[in-house]
C-alpha positions, 0 to 999 in steps of 0.5 A: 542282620546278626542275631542273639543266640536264642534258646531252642524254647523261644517265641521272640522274632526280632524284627528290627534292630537300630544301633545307637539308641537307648529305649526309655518307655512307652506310651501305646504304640509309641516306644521313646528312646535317646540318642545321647541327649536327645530324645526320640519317639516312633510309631511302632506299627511297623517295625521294618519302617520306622520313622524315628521323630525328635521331640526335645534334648538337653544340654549338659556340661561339655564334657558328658555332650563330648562322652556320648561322641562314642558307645565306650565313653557313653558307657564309661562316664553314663552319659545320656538319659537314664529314665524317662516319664511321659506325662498324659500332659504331654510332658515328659520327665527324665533322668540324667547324672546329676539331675533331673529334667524336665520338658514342658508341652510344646517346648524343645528344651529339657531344663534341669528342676533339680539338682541331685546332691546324693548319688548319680541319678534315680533308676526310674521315675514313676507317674501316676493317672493323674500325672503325680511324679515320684523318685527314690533317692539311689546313692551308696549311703554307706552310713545309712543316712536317712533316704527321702523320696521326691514328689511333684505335681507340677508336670517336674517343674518343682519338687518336695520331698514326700516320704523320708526313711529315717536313718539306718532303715534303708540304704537306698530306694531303687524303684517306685512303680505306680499299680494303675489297678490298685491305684498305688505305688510300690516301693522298692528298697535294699540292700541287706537284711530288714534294708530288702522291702518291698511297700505299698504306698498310697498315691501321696504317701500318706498311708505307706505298708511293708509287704514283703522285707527281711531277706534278700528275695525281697531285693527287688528293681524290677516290678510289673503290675499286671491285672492278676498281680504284681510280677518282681525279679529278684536282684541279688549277688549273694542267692540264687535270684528268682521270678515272683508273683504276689497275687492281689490277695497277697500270696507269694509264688515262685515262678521261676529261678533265673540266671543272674541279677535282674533290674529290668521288667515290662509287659507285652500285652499277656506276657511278662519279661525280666532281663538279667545282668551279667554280674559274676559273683559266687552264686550268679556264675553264667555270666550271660545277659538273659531275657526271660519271658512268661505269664501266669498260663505259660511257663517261665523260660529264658529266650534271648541271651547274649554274652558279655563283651571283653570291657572290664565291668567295673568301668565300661559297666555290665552287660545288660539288657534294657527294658522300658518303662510305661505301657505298651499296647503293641504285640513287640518287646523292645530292649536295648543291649549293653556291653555285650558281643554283637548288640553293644548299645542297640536297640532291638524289637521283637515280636512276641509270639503266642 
């Protein structure tokens, strides 16, 4: 089985690796994941028996059901599912160009219940306790439109706008992320100056807080809230990029620098891990994928990298390593690599050591 190259300092055993899908989130031990339009789902108590189950797909226009035929044109054209919401319903919520979808308990078909007029899709779609869903409108907005973001509380069915951003205070939202030990979202916005927030909402978003905003350190995709406070990465091409903890009293520490730009970020049990992006710039020169991995009683290092593939970027996309979202009760992290030499859209499981 070929192997990522792996830093003296790593504690990460992989214990299987499945090509052609794409991991979305957890929920317990069960790890969902897509292959193309489908959506899977597998019990993760035994990584070296996994008995992969289908739980519903959608069906797009036929030309993005011809585009996930093969990795390169998945990669050239997006194509398949993006984000994913598991609902304690049993409904599930996720995220495809063009629009998001929705799986109703005890159905096999994905319908599309809206319609996405700015942009491709959102990068993420958070979910409350109670089942509430929200997402950030993610699109250029080179004129600094105003932004909203999107609620439901009918399981995706339908949806209202819950919060705008009015014109020329944001460019986009990239992540929303609900606080299960706050009981609250936070918001991530970007991308240049006062634009970089980071915000606390309430869970219908009648009470909404900046914390952190005005340079890019505050320019964040990757949030993990933890039970001693909330883990970010930051996600710029401009600075030196950096791992933070914001304690929940408010008091911001520098974990750790990182390599490059980061948008991916999960827990695993104690440990907390971040993924960076290969996207060369003036300052991000390494120019591999890195997965890092700490907490707050161990050091932060870099435990996985693997190098890009020769696909030009601007099209076949970065290299990358995928985290998923939800809540993750095994001892394994899950990733799935992009546009990198060897690992190019598979999926891997490893075992987080102590």
């Amino acid at each position: 089985m070929p192997q990522p190259a792996e830093d003296h300092s790593q504690k990460l055993t992989r214990v299987a690796r499945i090509p052609g899908i794409r991991v979305l989130a957890w929920r317990g031990d069960e790890l969902y994941a897509s292959s193309g339009y489908s959506l899977l789902r597998a019990k993760i108590s035994d990584p070296s028996h996994l008995e992969w189950q289908s739980v519903g797909s959608y069906r797009p226009e036929w030309t993005r059901r011809l585009a996930v035929t093969s990795r390169l044109s998945a990669r050239l054209f997006r194509a398949g599912f993006h984000a994913l919401a598991v609902l304690p319903s049993g409904a599930f919520v996720g995220a495809v160009a063009g629009a998001i979808v929705s799986l109703r308990p005890g159905e096999r078909e994905f319908r599309a219940t809206h319609i996405i007029a700015r942009g491709t899709r959102p990068l993420h779609v958070a979910v409350t306790s109670n089942g509430a869903l929200f997402w950030g409108e993610y699109f250029d907005n080179s004129a600094r439109d105003e932004v909203h973001v999107y609620a439901s509380s009918d399981s995706g069915t339908s949806w209202q706008v819950a919060y705008t951003f009015p014109k020329s205070e944001i460019r986009h939202v990239h992540n929303i992320v609900h606080d299960p030990w706050e009981e609250c979202l936070w918001v991530l916005t970007g991308d240049y100056g006062d634009e970089c927030r980071i915000l606390r909402a309430s869970n219908d978003f009648s009470r909404v807080e900046t914390v952190l905003k005005g340079n890019q350190q505050a320019r964040a995709v990757a949030f993990v809230p933890a039970v001693d406070g909330l883990y970010f990465s930051s996600d710029t091409p401009l600075e030196q990029n950096y791992i933070y903890r914001l304690d929940r009293s408010g008091n911001l520490t520098r974990l750790a620098s990182i390599n490059s730009s980061s948008i991916y970020g999960c827990r695993v049990r104690e440990r907390v891990f971040f993924s960076t992006m290969a996207e060369p710039s003036e300052v991000n020169r390494d120019g591999l994928v890195r997965i890092y991995g700490g907490s707050a009683l161990t050091a932060w290092e870099s435990q996985l990298k693997w190098k890009k593939d020769s696909w030009p970027m601007g099209l076949f996309q970065y290299g990358n390593a995928i985290l998923p979202d939800g809540d993750n009760s095994t001892s394994f992290l899950a990733a799935t690599t992009v546009a990198v030499h060897s690992d190019d859209m598979v999926t891997s499981l490893f075992c987080v050591g102590t």
